[in-house]
SELUM-888229 format. One line per 5 residues: number of its first residue (from 1); their letters; for each residue x, y, z of N, C-alpha, C, O, CB. Coordinates in nm, 2 decimals. Glycine has a CB too. Layout:
BEGIN
NUM) A) X,Y,Z,X,Y,Z,X,Y,Z,X,Y,Z,X,Y,Z ~ ...
END
This chain:
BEGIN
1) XXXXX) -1.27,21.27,1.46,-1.18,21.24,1.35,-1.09,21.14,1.40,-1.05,21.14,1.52,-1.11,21.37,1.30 ~ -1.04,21.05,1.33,-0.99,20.92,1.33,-0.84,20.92,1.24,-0.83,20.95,1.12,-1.10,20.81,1.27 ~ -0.76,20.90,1.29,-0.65,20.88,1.24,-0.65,20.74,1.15,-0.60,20.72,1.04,-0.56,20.88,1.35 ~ -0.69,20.69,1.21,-0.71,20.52,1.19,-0.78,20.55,1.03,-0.73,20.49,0.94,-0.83,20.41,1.34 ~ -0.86,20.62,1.00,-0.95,20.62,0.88,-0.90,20.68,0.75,-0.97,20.68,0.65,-1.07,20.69,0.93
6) XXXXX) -0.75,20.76,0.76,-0.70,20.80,0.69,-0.61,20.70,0.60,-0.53,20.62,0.65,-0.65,20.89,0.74 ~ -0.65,20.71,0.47,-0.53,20.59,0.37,-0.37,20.76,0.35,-0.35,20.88,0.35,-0.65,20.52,0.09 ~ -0.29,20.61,0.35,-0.15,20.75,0.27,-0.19,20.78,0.17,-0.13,20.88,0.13,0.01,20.70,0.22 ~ -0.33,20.73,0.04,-0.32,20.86,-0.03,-0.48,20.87,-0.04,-0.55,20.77,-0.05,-0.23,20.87,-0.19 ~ -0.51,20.95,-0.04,-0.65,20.92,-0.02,-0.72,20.96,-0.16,-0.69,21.05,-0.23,-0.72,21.00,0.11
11) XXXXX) -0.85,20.86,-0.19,-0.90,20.87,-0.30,-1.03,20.96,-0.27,-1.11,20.93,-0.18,-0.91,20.75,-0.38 ~ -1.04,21.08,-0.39,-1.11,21.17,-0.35,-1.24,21.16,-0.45,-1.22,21.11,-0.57,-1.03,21.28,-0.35 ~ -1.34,21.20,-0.42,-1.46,21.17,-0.50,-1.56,21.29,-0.55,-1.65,21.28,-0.63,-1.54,21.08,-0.43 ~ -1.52,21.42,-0.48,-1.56,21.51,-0.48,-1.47,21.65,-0.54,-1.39,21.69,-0.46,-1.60,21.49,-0.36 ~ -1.48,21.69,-0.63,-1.43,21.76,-0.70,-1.35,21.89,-0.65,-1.24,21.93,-0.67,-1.50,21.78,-0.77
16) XXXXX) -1.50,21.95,-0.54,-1.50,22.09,-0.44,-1.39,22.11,-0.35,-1.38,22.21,-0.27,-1.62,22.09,-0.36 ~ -1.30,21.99,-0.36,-1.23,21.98,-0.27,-1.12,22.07,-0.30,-1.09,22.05,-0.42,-1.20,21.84,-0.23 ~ -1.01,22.19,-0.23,-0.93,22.22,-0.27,-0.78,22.22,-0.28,-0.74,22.15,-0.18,-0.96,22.28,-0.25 ~ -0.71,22.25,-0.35,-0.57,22.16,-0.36,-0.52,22.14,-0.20,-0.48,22.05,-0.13,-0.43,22.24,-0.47 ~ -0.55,22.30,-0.18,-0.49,22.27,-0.07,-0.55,22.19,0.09,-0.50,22.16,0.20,-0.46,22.40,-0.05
21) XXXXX) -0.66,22.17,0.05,-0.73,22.07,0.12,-0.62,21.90,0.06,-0.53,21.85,0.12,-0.93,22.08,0.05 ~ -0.66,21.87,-0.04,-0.53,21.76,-0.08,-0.41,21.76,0.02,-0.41,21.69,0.12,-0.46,21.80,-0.25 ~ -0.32,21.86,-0.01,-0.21,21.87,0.01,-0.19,21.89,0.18,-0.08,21.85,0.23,-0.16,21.97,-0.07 ~ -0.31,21.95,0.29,-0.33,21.89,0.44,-0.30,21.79,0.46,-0.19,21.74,0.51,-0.43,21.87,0.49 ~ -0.43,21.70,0.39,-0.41,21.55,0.42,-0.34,21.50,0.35,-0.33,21.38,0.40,-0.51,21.48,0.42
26) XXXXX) -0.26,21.52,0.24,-0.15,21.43,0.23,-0.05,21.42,0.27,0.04,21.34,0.22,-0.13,21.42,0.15 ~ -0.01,21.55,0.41,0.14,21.55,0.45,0.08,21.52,0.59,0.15,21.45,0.67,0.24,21.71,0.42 ~ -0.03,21.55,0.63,-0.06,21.51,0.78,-0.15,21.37,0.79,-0.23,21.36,0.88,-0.15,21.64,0.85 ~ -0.14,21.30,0.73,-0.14,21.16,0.69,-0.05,21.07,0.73,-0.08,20.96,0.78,-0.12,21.14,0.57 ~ 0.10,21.14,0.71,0.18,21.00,0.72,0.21,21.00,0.89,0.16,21.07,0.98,0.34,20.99,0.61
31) XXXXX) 0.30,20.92,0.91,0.31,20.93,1.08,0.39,21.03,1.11,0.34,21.12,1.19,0.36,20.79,1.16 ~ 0.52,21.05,1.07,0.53,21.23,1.07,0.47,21.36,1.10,0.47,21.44,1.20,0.54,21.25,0.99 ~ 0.42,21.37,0.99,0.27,21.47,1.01,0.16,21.42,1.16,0.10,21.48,1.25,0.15,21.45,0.83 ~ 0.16,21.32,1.13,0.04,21.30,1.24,0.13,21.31,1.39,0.08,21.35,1.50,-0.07,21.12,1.23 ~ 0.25,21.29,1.40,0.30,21.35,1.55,0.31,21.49,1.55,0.26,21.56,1.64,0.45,21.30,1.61
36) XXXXX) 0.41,21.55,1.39,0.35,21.73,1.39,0.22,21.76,1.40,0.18,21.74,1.51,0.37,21.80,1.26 ~ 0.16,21.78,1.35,0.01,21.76,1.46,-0.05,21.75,1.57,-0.15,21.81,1.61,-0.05,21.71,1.46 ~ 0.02,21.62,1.64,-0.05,21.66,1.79,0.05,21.72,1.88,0.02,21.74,1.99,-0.11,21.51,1.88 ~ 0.21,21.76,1.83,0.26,21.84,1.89,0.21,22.01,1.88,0.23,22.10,1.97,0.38,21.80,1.85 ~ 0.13,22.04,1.74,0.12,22.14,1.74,0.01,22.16,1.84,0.02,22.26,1.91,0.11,22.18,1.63
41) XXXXX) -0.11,22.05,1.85,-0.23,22.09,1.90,-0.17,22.14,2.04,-0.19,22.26,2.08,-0.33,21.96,1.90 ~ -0.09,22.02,2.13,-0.05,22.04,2.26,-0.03,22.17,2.27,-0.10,22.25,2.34,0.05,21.97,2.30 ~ 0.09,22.22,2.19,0.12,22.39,2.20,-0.01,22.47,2.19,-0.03,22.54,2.29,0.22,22.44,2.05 ~ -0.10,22.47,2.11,-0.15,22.54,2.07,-0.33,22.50,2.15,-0.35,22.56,2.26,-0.11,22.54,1.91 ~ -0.43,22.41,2.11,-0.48,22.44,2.12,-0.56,22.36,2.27,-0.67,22.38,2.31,-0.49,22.46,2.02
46) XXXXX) -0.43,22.27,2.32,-0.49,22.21,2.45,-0.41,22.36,2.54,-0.45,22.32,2.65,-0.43,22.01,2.49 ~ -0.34,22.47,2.56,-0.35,22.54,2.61,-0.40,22.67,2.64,-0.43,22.73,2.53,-0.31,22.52,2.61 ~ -0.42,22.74,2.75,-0.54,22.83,2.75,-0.50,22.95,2.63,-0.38,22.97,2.60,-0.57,22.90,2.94 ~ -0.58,23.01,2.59,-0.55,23.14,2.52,-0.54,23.26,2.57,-0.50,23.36,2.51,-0.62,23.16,2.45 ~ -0.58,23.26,2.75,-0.60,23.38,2.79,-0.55,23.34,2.94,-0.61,23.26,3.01,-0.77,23.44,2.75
51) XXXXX) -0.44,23.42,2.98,-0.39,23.38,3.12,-0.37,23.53,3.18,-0.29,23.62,3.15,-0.25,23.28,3.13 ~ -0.50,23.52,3.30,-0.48,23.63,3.42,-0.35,23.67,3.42,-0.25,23.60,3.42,-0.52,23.57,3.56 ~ -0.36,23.87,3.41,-0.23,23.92,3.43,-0.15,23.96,3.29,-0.07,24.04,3.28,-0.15,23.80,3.51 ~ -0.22,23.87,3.18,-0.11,23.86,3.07,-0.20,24.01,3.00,-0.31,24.04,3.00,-0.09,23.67,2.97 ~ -0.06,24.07,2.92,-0.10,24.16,2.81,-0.27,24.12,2.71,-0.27,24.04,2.62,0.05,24.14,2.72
56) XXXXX) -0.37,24.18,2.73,-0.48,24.11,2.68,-0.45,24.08,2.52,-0.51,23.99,2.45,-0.62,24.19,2.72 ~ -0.33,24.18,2.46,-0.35,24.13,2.33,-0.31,23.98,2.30,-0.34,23.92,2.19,-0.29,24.22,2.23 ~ -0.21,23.92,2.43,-0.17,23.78,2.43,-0.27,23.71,2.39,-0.23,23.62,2.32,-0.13,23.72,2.54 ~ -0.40,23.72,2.42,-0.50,23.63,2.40,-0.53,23.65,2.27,-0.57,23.54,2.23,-0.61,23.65,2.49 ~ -0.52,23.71,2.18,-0.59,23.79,2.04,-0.47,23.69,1.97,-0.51,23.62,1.88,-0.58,24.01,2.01
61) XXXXX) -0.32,23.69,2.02,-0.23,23.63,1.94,-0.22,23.46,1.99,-0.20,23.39,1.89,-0.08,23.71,1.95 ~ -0.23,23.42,2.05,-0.33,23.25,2.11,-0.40,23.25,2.02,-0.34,23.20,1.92,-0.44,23.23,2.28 ~ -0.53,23.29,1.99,-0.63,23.26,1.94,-0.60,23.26,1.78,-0.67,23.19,1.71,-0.73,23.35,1.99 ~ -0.49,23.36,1.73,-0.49,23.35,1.58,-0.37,23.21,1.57,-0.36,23.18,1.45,-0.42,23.51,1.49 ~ -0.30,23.13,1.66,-0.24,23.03,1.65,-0.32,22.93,1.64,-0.29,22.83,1.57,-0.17,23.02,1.72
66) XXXXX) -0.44,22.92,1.72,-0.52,22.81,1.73,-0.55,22.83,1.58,-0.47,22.78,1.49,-0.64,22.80,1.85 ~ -0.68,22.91,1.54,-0.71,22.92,1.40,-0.62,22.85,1.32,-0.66,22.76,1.25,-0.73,23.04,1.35 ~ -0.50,22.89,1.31,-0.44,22.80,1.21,-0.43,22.63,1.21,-0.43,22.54,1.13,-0.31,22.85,1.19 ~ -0.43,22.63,1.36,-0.46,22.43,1.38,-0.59,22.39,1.35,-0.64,22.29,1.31,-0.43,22.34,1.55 ~ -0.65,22.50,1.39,-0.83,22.45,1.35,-0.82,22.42,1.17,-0.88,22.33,1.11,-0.99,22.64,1.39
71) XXXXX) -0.76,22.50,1.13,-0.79,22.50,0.98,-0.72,22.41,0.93,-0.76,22.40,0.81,-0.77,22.62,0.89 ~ -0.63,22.33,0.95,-0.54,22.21,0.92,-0.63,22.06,0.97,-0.61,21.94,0.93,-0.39,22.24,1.01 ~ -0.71,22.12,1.06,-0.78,21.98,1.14,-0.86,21.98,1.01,-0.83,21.89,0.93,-0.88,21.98,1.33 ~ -0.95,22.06,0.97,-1.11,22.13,0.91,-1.06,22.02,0.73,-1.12,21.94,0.66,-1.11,22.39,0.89 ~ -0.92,22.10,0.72,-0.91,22.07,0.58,-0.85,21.89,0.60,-0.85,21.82,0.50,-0.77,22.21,0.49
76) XXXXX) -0.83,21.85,0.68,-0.84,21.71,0.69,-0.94,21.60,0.69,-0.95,21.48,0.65,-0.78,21.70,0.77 ~ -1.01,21.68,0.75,-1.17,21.63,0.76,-1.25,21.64,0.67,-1.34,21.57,0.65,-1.25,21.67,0.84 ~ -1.22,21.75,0.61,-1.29,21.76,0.46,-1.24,21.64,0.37,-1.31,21.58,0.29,-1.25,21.93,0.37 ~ -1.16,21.62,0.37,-1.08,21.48,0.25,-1.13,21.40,0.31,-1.21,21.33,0.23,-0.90,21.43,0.23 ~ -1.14,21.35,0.45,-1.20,21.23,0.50,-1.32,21.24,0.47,-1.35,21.14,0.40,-1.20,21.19,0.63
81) XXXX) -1.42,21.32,0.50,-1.56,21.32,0.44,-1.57,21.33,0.32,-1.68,21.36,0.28,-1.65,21.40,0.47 ~ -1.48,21.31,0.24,-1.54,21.32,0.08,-1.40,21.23,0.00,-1.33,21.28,-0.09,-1.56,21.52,0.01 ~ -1.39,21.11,0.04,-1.31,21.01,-0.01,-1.39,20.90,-0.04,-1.49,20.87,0.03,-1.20,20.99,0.08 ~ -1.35,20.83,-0.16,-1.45,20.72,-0.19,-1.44,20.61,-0.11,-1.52,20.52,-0.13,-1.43,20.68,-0.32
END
């Protein structure tokens, strides 16, 4: 996925798409959003989920933070693959 390939509004061609798919990429679009974003990723999903020693449900609560950046990346990529 390309930053570079996103317009600030993007024209959509595919109907299936859901608002809230829209409303991802239209706030993690502008350059704002796109530094919230790779600050969240750093937090979240460039670090480990599971560190020797730690309470194991730590890992169970890592892993439901990542999911939510996975699903913000997912619904961004869905607008880029289906923009005219």
């Amino acid at each position: 996925m390309s930053w570079d390939s996103l317009k600030e509004e993007p024209e959509i061609n595919n109907q299936a798409l859901s608002d809230d798919d829209l409303l991802v990429a239209k706030v993690f679009v502008t350059k704002d959003g796109h530094d919230l974003l790779k600050l969240l990723k750093t937090r979240t999903l460039d670090q480990p989920t599971f560190v020797p020693g730690e309470e194991p449900s730590y890992g169970y609560f890592r892993e439901g933070q990542n999911s939510i950046i996975r699903e913000i990346l997912h619904k961004i990529q869905r607008v880029q693959n289906n923009k005219t």
